[in-house]
C-alpha positions in Angstrom: 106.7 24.6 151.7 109.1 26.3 149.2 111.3 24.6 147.4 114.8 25.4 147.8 116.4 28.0 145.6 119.4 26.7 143.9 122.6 28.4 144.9 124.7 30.2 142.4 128.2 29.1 141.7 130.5 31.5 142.5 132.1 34.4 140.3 135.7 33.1 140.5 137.3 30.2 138.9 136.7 26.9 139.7 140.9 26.1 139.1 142.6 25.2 142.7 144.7 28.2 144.0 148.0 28.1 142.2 150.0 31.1 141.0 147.7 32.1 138.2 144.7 31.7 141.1 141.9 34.1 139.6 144.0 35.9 136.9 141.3 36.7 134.6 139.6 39.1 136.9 142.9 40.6 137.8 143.7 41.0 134.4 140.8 42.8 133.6 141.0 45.3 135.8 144.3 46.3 135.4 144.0 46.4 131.9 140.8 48.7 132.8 142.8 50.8 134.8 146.0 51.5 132.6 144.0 52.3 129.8 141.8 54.6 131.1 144.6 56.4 133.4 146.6 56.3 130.1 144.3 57.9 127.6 142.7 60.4 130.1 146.8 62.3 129.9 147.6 65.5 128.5 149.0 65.5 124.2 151.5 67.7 123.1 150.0 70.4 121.4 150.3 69.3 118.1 147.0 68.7 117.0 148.1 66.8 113.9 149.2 64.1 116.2 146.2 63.8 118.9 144.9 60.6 117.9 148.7 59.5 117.1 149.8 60.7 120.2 146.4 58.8 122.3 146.7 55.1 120.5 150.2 55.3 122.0 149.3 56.1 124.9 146.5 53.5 125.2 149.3 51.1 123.9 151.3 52.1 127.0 148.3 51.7 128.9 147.5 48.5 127.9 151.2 47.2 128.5 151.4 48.8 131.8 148.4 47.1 133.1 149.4 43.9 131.6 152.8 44.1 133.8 150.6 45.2 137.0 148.2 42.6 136.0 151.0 39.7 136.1 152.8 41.4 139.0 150.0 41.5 141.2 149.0 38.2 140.6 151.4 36.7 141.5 152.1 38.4 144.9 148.5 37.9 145.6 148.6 34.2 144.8 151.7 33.7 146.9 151.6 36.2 149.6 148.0 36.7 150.6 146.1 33.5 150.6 143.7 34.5 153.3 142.8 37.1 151.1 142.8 40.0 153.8 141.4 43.1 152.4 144.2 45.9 154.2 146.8 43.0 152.4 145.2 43.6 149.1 145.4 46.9 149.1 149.0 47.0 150.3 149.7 44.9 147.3 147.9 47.2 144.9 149.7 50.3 146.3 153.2 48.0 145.6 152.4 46.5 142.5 151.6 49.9 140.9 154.3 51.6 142.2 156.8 49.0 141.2 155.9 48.9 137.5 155.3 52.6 137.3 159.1 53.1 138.9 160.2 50.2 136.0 158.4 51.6 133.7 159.4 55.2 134.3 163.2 54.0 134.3 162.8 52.2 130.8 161.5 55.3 129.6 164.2 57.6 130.3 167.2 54.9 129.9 165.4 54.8 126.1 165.8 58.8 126.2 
């Protein structure tokens, strides 16, 4: 006989569900995704400024995805539990058009 092969723990945190349930790999992600959809935008065409202009936007990358990153943990956490996969994209879909409307209205209240 074969011995048994050990079983791997799982990916996730070991923490019990709360509102900060699995925030690590959330926050990655998010952060992944505003930074890359940040820095892959069109400059101005000042090319004195390029690398200027692209540490701000990876800057504004970084803080968007740190707001969708808390956002969507949180409605996650609290609002699908079962974690259903058409739910998680629905909150995805929300979360990222919530902070990009915030975000957006920030921008042009600053002018």
């Amino acid at each position: 006989m074969s011995p048994a092969a050990p079983s791997s723990p799982p990916h996730w945190s070991h923490e019990p569900p709360g509102p900060w349930y699995r925030w690590r790999g959330y926050t990655v992600r998010w952060l992944l995704f505003g930074l890359v959809v940040s820095v892959f935008q069109p400059v101005a065409d000042n090319a004195a400024s390029v690398y200027v202009d692209k540490a701000y936007q990876a800057l504004t990358g970084l803080l968007f995805g740190t707001a969708c990153a808390v956002v969507f943990t949180q409605a996650e956490n609290r609002l699908n539990t079962p974690r259903l996969r058409w739910k998680t994209w629905t909150i995805v879909l929300c979360t990222w058009l919530v902070v990009k409307v915030v975000f957006v209205s920030v921008v042009s209240a600053m002018g």
